[in-house]
C-alpha positions in Angstrom: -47.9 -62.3 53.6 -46.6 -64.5 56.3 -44.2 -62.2 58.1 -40.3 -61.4 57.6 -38.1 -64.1 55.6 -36.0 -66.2 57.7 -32.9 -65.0 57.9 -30.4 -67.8 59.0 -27.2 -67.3 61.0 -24.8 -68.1 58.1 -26.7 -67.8 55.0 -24.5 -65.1 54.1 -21.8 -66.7 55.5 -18.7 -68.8 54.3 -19.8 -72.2 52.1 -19.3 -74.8 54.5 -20.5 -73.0 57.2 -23.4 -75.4 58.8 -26.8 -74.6 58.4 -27.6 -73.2 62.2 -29.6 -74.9 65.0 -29.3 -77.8 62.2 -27.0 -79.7 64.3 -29.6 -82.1 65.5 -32.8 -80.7 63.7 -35.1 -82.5 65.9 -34.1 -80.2 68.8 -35.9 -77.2 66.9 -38.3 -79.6 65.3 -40.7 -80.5 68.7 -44.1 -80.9 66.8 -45.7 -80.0 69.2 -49.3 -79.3 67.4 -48.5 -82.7 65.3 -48.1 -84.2 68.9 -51.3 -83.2 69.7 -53.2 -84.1 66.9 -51.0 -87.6 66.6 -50.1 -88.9 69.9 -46.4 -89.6 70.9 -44.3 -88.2 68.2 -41.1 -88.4 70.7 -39.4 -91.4 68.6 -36.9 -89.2 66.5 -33.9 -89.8 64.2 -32.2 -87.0 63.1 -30.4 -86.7 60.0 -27.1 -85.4 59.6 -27.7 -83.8 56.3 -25.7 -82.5 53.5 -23.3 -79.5 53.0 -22.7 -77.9 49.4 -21.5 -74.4 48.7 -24.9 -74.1 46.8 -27.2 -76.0 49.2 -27.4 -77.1 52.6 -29.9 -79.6 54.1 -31.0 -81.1 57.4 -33.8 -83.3 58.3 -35.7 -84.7 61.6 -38.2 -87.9 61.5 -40.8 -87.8 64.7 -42.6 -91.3 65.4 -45.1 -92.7 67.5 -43.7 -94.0 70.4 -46.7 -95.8 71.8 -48.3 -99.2 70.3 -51.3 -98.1 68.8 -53.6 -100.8 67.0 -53.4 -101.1 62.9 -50.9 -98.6 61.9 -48.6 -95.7 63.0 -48.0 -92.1 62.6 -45.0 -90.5 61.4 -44.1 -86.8 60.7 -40.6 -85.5 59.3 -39.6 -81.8 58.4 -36.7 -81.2 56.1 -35.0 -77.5 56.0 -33.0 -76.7 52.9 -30.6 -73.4 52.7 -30.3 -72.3 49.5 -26.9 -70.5 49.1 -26.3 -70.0 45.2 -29.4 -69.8 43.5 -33.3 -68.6 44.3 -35.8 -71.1 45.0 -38.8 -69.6 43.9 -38.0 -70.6 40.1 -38.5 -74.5 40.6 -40.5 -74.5 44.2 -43.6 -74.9 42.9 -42.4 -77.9 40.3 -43.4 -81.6 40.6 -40.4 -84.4 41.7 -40.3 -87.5 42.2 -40.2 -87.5 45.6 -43.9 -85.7 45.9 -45.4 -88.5 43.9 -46.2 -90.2 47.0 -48.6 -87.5 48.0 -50.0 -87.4 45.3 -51.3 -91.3 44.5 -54.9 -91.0 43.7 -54.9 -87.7 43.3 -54.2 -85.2 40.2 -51.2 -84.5 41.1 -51.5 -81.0 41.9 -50.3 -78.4 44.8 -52.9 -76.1 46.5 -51.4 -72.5 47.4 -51.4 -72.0 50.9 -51.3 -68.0 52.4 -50.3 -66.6 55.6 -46.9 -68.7 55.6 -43.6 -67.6 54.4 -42.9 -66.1 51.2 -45.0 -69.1 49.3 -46.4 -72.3 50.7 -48.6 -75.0 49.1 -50.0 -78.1 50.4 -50.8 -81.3 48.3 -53.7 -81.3 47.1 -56.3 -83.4 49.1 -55.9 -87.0 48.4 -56.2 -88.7 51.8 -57.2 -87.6 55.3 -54.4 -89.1 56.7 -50.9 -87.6 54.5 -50.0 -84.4 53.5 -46.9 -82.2 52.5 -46.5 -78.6 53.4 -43.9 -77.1 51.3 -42.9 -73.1 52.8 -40.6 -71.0 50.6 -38.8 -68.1 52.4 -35.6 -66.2 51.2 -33.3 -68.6 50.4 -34.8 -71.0 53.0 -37.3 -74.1 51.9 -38.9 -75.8 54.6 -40.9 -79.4 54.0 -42.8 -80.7 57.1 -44.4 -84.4 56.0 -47.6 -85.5 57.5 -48.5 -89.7 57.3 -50.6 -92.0 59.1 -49.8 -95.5 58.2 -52.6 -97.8 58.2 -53.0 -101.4 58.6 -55.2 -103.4 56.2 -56.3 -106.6 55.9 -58.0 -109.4 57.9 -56.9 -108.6 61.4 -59.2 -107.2 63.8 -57.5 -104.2 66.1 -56.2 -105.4 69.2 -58.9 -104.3 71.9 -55.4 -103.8 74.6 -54.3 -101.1 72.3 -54.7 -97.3 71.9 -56.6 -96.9 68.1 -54.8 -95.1 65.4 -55.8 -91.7 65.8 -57.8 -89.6 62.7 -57.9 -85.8 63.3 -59.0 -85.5 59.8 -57.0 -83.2 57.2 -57.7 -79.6 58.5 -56.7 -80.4 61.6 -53.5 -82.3 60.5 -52.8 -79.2 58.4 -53.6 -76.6 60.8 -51.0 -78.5 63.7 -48.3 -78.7 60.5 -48.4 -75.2 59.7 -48.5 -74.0 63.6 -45.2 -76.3 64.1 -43.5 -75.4 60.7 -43.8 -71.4 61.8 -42.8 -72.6 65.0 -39.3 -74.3 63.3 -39.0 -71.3 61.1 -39.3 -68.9 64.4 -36.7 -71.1 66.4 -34.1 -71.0 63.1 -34.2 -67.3 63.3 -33.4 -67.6 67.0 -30.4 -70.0 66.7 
């Protein structure tokens, strides 16, 4: 389907050992494609993440880092190590956290091929947010996709860049070319 399962340096390894190239995920997390479509996704903040015998996390938010009129964009992936148990049982299950993604719509996950072992993609809802959830081995990768915008009475300032709008496809396509791209550069590490 979407190639060999990632294989991370310590997944077999010692609990405790840290997840690799997780240090500072953003230095594996470039977004390069999301960049494209977005504009100046160079504003980061890592996340130190967590470390459990049974599962490991890290996390890396991108931001805009120009002023754009009426809104911003924003883009974070997440990589989880599962060390104890398989995720495939409860991948595809709805959380409380997705519910976000999900306002408007019917709540459901579209299957995605041609990435990892199993990937789905919120259904669409919006044009401007989406989450791409990738299953493979014992690796789960979530790369978020949101374009804040403004509302209300104000008219865009004319000095400022507008808020970009690739549309879904093309947000989707730029998320799944930078979440193969993380998955390659975990391998590496």
């Amino acid at each position: 389907m979407g190639g060999r399962a990632v294989r991370l340096r310590g997944a077999a390894g010692r609990a405790g050992d840290p997840l690799p190239g997780t240090e500072n995920l953003c230095d594996q997390f470039t977004a390069p494609a999301l960049d494209g479509e977005l504009g100046g996704l160079t504003k980061t903040e890592p996340r130190a993440g967590g470390r459990h015998p049974a599962l490991e996390w890290a996390s890396c938010d991108r931001k805009n880092d120009r002023a754009v009129s009426l809104g911003t964009a924003h883009t974070s992936a997440t990589v989880e190590l599962h060390r104890k148990t398989d995720p495939a049982v409860e991948f595809a299950l709805d959380v409380p956290g997705n519910r976000v993604f999900f306002a408007g719509g019917d709540g459901r996950w579209e299957p995605l091929p041609g990435i990892g072992e199993q990937a789905m993609v919120t259904n669409p809802v919006t044009d401007d947010s989406l989450r791409l959830r990738v299953r493979d081995g014992g690796a789960v990768f979530t790369v978020d996709v949101m374009i804040y915008r403004a509302t209300g009475g104000d008219d865009p300032d004319p000095t400022l860049a507008p808020l970009p709008h690739p549309g879904r496809e093309a947000l989707l396509a730029a998320a799944v070319e930078d979440t193969r791209a993380l998955m390659a550069a975990l391998r590496r590490s």
